[in-house]
PyMOL commands that place a pseudoatom at each C-alpha (Angstrom):
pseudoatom trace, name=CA, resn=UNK, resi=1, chain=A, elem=C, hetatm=0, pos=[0.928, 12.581, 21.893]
pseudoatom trace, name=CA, resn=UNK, resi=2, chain=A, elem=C, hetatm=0, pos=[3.224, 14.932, 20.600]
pseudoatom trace, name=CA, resn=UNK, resi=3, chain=A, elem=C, hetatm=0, pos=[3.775, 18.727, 21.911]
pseudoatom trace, name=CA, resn=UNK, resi=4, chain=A, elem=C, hetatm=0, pos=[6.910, 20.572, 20.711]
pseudoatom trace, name=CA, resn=UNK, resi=5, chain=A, elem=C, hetatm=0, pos=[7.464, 23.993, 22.398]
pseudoatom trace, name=CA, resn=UNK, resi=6, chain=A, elem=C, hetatm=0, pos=[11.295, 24.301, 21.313]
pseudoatom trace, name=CA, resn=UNK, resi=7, chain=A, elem=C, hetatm=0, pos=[12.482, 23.452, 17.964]
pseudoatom trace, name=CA, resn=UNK, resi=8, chain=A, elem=C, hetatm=0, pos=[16.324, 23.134, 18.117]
pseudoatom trace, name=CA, resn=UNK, resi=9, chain=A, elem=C, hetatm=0, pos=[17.624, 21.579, 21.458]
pseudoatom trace, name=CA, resn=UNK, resi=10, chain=A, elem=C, hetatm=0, pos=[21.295, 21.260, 20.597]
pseudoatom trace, name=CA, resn=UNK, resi=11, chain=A, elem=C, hetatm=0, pos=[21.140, 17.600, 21.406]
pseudoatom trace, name=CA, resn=UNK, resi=12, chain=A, elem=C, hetatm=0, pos=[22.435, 16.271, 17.750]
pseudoatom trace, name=CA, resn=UNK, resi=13, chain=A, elem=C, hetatm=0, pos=[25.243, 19.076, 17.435]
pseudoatom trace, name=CA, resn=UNK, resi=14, chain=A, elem=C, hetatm=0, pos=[27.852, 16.271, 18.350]
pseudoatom trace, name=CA, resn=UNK, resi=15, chain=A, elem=C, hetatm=0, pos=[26.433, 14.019, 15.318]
pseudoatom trace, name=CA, resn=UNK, resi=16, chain=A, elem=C, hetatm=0, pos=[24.076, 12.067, 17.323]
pseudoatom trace, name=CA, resn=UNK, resi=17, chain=A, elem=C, hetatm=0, pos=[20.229, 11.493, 17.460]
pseudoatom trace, name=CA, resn=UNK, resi=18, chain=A, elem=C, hetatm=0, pos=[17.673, 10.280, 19.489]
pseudoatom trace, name=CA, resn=UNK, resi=19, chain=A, elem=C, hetatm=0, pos=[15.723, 6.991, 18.818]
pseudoatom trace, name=CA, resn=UNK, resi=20, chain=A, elem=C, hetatm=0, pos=[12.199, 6.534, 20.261]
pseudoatom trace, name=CA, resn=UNK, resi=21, chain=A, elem=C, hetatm=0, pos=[13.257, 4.345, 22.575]
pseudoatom trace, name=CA, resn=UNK, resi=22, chain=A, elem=C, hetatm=0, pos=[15.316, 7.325, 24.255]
pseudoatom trace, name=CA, resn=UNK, resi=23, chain=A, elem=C, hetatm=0, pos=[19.040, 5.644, 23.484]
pseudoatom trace, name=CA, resn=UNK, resi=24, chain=A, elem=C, hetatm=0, pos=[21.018, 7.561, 21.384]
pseudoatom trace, name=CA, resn=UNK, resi=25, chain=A, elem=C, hetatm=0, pos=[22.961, 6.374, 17.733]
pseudoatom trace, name=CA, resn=UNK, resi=26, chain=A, elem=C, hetatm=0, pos=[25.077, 8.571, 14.874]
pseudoatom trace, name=CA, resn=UNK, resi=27, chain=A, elem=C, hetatm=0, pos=[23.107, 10.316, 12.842]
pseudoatom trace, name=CA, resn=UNK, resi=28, chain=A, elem=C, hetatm=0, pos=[24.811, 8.080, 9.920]
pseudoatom trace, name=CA, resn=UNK, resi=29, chain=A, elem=C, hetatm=0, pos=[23.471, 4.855, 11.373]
pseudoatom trace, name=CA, resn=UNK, resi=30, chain=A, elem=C, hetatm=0, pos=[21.394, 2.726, 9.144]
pseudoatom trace, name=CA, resn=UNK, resi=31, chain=A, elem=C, hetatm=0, pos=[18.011, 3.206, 10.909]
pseudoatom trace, name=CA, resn=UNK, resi=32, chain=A, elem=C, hetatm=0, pos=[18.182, 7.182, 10.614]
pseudoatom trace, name=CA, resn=UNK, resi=33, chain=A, elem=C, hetatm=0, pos=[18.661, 6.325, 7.257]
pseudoatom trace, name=CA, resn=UNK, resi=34, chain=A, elem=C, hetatm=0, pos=[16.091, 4.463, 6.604]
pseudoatom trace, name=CA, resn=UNK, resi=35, chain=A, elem=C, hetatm=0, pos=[13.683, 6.550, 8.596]
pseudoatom trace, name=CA, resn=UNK, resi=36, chain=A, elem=C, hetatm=0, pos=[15.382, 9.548, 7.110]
pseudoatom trace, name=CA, resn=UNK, resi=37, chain=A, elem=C, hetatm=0, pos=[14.453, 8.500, 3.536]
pseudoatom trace, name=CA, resn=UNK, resi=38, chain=A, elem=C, hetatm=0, pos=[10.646, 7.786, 4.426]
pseudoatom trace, name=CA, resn=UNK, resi=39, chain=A, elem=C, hetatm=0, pos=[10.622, 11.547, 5.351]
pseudoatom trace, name=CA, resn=UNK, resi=40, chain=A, elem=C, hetatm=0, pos=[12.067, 12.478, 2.298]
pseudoatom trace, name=CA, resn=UNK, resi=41, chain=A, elem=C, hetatm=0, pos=[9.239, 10.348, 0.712]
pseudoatom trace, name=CA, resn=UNK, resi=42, chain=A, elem=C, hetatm=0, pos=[6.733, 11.644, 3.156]
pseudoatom trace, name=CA, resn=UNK, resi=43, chain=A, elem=C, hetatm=0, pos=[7.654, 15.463, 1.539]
pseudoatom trace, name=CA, resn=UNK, resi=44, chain=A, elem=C, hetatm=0, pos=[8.044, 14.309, -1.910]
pseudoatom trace, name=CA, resn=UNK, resi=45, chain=A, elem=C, hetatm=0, pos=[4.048, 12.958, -1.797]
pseudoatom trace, name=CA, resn=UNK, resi=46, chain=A, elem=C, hetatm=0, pos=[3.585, 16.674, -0.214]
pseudoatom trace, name=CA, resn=UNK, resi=47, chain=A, elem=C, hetatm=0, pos=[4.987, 17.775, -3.696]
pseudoatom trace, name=CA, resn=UNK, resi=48, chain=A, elem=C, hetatm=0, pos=[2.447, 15.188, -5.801]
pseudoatom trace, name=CA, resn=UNK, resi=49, chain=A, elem=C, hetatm=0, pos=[-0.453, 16.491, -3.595]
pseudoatom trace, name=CA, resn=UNK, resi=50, chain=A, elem=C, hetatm=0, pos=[-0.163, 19.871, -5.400]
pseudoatom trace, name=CA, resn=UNK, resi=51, chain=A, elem=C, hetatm=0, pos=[-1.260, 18.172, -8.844]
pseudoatom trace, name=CA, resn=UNK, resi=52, chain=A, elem=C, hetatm=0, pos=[-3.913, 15.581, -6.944]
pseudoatom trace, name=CA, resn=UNK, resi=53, chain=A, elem=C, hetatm=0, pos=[-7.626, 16.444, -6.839]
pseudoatom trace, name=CA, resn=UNK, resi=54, chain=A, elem=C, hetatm=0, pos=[-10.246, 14.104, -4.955]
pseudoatom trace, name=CA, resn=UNK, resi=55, chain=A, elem=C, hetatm=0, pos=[-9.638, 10.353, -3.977]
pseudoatom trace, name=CA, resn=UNK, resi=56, chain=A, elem=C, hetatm=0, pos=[-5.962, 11.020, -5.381]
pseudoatom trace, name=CA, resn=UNK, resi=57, chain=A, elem=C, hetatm=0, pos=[-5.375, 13.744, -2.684]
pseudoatom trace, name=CA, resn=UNK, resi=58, chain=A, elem=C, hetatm=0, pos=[-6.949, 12.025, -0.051]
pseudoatom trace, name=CA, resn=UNK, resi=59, chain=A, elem=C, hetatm=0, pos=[-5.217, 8.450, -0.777]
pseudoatom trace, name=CA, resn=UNK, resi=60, chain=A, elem=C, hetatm=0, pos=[-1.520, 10.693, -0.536]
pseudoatom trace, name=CA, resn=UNK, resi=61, chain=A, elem=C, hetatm=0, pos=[-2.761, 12.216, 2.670]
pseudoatom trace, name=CA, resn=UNK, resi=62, chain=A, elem=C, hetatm=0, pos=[-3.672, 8.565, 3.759]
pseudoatom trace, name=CA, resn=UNK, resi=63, chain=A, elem=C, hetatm=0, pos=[-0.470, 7.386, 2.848]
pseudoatom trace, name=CA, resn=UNK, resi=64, chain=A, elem=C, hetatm=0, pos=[1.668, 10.691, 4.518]
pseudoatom trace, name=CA, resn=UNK, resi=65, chain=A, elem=C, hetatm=0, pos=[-0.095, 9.386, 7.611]
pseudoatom trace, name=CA, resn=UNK, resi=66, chain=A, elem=C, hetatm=0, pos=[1.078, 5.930, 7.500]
pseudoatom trace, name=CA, resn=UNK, resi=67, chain=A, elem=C, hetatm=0, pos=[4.201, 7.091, 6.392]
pseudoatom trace, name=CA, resn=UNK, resi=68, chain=A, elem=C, hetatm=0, pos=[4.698, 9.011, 9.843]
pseudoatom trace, name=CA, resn=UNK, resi=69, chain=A, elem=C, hetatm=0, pos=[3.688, 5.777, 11.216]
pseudoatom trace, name=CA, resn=UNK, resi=70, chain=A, elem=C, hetatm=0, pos=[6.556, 3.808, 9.554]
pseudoatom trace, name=CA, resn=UNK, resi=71, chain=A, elem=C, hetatm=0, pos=[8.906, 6.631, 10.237]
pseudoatom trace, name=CA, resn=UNK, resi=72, chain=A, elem=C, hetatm=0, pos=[7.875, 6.182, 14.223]
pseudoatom trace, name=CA, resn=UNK, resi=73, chain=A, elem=C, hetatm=0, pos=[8.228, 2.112, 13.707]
pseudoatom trace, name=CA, resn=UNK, resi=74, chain=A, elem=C, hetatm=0, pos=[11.727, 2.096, 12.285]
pseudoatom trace, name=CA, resn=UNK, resi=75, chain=A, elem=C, hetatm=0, pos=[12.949, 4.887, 14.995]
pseudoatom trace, name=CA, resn=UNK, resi=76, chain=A, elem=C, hetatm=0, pos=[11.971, 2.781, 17.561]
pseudoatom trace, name=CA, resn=UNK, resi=77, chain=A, elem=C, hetatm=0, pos=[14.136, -0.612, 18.208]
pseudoatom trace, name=CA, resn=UNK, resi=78, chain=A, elem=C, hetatm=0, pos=[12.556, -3.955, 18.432]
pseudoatom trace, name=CA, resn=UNK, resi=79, chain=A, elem=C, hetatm=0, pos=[12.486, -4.818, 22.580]
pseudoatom trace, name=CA, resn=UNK, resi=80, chain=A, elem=C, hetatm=0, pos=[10.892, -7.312, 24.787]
pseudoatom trace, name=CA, resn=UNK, resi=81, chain=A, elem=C, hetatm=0, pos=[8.587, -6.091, 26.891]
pseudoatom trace, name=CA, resn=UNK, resi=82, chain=A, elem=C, hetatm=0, pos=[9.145, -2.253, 26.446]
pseudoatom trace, name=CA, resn=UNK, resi=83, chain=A, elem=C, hetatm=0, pos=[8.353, -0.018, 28.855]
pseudoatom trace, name=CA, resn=UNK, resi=84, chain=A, elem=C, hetatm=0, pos=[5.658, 1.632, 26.308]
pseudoatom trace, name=CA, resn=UNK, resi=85, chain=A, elem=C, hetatm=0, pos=[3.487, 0.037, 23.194]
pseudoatom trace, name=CA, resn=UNK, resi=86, chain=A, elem=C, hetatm=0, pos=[5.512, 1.331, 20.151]
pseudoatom trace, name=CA, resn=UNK, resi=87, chain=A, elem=C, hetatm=0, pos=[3.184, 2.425, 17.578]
pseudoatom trace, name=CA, resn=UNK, resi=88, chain=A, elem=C, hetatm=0, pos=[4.315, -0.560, 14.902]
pseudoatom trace, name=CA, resn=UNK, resi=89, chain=A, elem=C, hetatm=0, pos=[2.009, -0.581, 11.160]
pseudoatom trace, name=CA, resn=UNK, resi=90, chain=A, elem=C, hetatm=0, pos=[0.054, -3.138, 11.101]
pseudoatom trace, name=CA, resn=UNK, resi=91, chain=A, elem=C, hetatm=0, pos=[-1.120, -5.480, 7.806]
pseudoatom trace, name=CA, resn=UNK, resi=92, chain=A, elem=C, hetatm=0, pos=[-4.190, -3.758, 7.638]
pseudoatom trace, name=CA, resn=UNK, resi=93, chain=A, elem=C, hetatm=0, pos=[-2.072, -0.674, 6.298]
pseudoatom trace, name=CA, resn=UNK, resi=94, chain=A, elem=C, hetatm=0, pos=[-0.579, -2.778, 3.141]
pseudoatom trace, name=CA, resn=UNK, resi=95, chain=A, elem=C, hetatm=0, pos=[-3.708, -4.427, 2.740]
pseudoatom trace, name=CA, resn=UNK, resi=96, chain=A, elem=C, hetatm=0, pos=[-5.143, -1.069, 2.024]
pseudoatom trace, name=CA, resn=UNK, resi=97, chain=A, elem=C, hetatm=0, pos=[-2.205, -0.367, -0.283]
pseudoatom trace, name=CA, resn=UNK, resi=98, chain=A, elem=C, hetatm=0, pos=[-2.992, -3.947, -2.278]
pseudoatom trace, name=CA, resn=UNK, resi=99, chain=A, elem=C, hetatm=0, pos=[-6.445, -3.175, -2.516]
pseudoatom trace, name=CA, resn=UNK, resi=100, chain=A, elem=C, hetatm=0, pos=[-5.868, 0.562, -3.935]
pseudoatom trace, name=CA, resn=UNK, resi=101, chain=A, elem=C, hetatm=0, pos=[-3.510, -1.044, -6.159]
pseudoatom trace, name=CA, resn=UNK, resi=102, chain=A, elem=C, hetatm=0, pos=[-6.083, -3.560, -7.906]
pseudoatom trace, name=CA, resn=UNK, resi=103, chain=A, elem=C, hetatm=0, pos=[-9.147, -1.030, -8.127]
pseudoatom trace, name=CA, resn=UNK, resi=104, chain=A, elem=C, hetatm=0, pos=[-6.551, 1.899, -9.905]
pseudoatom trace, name=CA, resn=UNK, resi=105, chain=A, elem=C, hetatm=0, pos=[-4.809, -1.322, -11.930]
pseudoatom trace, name=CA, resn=UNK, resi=106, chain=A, elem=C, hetatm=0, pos=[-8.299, -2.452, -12.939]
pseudoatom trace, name=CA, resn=UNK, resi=107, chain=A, elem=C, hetatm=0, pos=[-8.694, 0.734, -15.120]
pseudoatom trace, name=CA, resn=UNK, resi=108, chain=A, elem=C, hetatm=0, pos=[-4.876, 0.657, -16.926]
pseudoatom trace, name=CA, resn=UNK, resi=109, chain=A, elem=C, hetatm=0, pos=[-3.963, -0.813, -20.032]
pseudoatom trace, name=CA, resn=UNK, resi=110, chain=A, elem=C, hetatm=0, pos=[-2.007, -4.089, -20.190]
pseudoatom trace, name=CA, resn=UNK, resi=111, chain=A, elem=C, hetatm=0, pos=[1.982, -3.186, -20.142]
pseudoatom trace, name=CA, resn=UNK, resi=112, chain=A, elem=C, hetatm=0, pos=[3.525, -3.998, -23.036]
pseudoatom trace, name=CA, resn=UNK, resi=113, chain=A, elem=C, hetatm=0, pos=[6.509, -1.718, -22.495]
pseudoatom trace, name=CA, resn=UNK, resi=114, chain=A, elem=C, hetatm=0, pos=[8.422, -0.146, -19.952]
pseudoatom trace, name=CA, resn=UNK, resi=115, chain=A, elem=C, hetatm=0, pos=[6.951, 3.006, -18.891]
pseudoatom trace, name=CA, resn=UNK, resi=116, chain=A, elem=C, hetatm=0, pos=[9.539, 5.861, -18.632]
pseudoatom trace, name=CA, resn=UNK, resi=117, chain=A, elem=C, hetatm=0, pos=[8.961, 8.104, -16.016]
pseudoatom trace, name=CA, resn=UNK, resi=118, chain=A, elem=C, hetatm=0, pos=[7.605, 11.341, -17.520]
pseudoatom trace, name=CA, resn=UNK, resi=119, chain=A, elem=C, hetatm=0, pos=[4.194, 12.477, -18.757]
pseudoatom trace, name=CA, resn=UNK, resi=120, chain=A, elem=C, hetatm=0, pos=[1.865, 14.788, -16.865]
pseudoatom trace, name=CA, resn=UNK, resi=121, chain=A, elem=C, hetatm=0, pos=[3.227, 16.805, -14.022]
pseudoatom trace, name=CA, resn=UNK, resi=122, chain=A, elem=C, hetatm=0, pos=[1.574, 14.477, -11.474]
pseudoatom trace, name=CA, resn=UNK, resi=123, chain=A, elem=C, hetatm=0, pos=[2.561, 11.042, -12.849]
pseudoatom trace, name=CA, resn=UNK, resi=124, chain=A, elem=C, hetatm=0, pos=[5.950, 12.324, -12.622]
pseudoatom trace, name=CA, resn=UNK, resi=125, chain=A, elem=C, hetatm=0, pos=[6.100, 13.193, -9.514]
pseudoatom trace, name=CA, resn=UNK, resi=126, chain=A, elem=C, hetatm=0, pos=[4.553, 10.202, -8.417]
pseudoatom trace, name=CA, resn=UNK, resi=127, chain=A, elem=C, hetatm=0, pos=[6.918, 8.100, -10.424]
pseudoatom trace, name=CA, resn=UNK, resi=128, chain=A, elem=C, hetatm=0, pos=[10.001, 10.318, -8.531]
pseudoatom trace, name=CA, resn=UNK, resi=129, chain=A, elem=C, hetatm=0, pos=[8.105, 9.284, -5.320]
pseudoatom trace, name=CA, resn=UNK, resi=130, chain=A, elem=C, hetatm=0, pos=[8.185, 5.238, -6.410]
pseudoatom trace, name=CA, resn=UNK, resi=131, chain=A, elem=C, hetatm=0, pos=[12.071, 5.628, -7.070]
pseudoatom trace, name=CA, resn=UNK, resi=132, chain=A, elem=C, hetatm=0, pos=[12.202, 7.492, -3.152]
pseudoatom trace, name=CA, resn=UNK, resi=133, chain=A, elem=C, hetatm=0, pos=[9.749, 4.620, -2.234]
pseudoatom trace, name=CA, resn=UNK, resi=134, chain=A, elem=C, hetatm=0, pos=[12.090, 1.969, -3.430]
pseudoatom trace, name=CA, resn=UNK, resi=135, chain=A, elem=C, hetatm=0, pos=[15.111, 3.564, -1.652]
pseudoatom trace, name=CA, resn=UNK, resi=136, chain=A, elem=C, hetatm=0, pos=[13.766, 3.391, 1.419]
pseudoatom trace, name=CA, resn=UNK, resi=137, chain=A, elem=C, hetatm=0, pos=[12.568, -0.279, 0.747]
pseudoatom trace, name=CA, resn=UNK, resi=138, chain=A, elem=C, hetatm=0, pos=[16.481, -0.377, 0.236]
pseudoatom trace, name=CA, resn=UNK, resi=139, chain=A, elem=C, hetatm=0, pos=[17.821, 1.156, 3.308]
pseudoatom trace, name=CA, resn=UNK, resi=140, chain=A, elem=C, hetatm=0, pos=[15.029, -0.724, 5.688]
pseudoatom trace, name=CA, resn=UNK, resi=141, chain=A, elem=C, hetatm=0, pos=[16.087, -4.070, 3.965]
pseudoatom trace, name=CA, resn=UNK, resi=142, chain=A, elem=C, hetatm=0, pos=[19.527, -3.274, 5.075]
pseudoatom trace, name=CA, resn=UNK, resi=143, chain=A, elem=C, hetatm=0, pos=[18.491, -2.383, 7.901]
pseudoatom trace, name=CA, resn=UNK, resi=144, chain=A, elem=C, hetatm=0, pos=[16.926, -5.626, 8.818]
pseudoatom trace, name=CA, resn=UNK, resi=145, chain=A, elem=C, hetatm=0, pos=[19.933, -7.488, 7.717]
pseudoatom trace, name=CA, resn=UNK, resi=146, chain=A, elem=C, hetatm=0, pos=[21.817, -7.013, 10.911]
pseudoatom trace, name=CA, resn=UNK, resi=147, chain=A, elem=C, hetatm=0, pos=[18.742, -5.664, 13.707]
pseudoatom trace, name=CA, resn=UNK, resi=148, chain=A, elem=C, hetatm=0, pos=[15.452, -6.963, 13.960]
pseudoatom trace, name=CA, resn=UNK, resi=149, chain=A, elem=C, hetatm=0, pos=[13.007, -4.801, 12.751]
pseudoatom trace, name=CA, resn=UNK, resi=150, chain=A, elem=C, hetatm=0, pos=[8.571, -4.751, 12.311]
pseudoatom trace, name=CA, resn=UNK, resi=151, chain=A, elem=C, hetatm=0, pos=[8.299, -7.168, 8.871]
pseudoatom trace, name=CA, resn=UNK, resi=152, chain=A, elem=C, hetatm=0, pos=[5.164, -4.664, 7.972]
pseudoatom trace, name=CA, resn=UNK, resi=153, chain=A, elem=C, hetatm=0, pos=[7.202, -1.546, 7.362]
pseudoatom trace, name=CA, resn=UNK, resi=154, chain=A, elem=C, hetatm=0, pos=[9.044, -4.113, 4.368]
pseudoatom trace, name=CA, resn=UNK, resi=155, chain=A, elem=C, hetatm=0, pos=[5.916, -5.153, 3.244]
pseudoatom trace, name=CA, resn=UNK, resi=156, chain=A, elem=C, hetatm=0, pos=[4.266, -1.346, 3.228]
pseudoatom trace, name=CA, resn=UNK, resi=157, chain=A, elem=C, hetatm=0, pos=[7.400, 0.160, 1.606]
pseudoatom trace, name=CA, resn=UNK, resi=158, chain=A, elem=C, hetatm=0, pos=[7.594, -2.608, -1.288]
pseudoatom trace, name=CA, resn=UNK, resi=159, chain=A, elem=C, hetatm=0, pos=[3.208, -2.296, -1.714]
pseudoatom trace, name=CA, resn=UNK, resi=160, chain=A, elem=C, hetatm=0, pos=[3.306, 1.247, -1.703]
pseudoatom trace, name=CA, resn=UNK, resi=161, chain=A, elem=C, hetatm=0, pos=[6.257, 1.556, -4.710]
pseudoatom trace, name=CA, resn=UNK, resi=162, chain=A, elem=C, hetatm=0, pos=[3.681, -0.546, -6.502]
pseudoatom trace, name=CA, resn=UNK, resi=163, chain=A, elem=C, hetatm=0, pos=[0.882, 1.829, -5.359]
pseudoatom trace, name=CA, resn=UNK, resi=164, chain=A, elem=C, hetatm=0, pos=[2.624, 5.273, -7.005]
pseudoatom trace, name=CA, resn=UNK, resi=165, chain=A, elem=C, hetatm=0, pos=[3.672, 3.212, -9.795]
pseudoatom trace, name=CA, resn=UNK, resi=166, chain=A, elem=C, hetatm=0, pos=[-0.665, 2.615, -10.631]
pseudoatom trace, name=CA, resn=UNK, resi=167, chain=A, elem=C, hetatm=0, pos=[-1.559, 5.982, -9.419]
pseudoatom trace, name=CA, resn=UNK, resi=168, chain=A, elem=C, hetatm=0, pos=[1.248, 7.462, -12.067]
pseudoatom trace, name=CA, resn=UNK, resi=169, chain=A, elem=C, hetatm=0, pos=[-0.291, 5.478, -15.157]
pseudoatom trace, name=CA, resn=UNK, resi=170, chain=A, elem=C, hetatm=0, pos=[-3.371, 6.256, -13.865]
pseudoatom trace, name=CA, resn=UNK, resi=171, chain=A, elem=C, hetatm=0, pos=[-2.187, 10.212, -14.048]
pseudoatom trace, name=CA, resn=UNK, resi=172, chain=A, elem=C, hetatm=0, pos=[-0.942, 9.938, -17.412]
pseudoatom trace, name=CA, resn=UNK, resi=173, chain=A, elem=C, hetatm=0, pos=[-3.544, 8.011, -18.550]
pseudoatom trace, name=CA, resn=UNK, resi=174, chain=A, elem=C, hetatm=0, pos=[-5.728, 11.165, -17.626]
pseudoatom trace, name=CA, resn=UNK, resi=175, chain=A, elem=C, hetatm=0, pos=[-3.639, 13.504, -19.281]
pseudoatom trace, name=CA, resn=UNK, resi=176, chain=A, elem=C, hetatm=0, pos=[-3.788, 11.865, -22.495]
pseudoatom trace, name=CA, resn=UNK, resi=177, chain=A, elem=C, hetatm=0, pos=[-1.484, 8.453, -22.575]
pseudoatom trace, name=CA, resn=UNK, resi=178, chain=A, elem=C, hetatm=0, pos=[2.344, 7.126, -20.871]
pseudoatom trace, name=CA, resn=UNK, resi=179, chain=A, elem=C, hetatm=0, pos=[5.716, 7.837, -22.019]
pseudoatom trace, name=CA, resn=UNK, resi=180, chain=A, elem=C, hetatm=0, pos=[6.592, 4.214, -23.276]
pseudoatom trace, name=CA, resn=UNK, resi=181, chain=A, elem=C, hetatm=0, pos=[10.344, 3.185, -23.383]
pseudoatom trace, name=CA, resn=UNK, resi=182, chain=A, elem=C, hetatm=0, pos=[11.763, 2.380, -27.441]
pseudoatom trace, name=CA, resn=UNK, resi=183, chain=A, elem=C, hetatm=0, pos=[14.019, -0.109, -27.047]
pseudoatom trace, name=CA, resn=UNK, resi=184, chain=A, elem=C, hetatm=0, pos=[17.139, 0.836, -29.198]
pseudoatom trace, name=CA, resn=UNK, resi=185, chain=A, elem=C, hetatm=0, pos=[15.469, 3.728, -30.976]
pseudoatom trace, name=CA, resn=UNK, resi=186, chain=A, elem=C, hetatm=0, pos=[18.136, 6.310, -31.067]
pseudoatom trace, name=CA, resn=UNK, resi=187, chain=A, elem=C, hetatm=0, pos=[21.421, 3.645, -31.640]
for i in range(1, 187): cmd.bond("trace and resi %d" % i, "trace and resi %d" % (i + 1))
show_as sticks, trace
zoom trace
């Protein structure tokens, strides 16, 4: 599907890119920026893979899949009948992401406080990869406000915030307890 034999082609030196689609856009338009921010994601979960182990390692390789997947969904406009099948996700994807989220959420504590994100060296990397996760919720959101886009990359970006959000009080709960947020303690 994909062969690369030359890494720099000169193409974007004038500030442009290409889309999947082949047309061309600014490298500042909206849906590089959204698709530019699940990357950024995509190497952040890299970064929380170094403190995972076992099902956690394998559910962020999972999800570094998918997120190539929603990457290759938002670079490639919305078209009737296009002259390829765009790889779009599909619900199956966030319903994998809701189910994750109950099983790990079955296991936590009831919140009775904000959780600040800190604690073990995985939970807060995960919790920096629910703020990137959230971003790019943002930008694809914006995105969708002025060009039609796959609902399912919405849906996957807003489950999977929730996902690192369980798998980082899952982490700290591991590693000993959360960071909870005192209201007004130092005023």
């Amino acid at each position: 599907m994909v062969k690369l034999t030359r890494i720099y082609t000169r193409t974007g030196d004038t500030g442009q890119t290409g889309l999947g689609d082949g047309s061309r856009v600014a490298k500042t338009d909206p849906r590089v920026t959204a698709y530019g921010t699940v990357d950024e994601l995509n190497a952040l979960l890299g970064i929380c893979r170094l403190h995972a182990g076992g099902d956690l390692e394998a559910a962020l390789t999972r999800i570094q899949n998918d997120l190539f997947d929603v990457g290759a969904d938002l670079c490639t406009p919305e078209q009737e009948d296009p002259p390829f099948e765009p790889l779009r996700v599909a619900t199956g994807q966030t319903e994998w992401l809701e189910g994750e989220i109950d099983r790990v959420n079955a296991h936590l504590e009831t919140l009775r406080s904000f959780v600040l994100p800190a604690g073990s060296p995985a939970a807060a990397h995960l919790h920096h990869a629910r703020t990137v996760a959230r971003r790019a919720e943002r930008e694809t959101a914006a995105l969708a406000v002025t060009t039609p886009i796959n609902e399912n990359v919405l849906r996957y970006l807003n489950r999977l915030s929730d996902y690192l959000f369980v798998l980082a009080r899952d982490a700290n709960r591991e590693a000993g307890g959360e960071v909870l947020w005192q209201p007004g303690e130092h005023r």
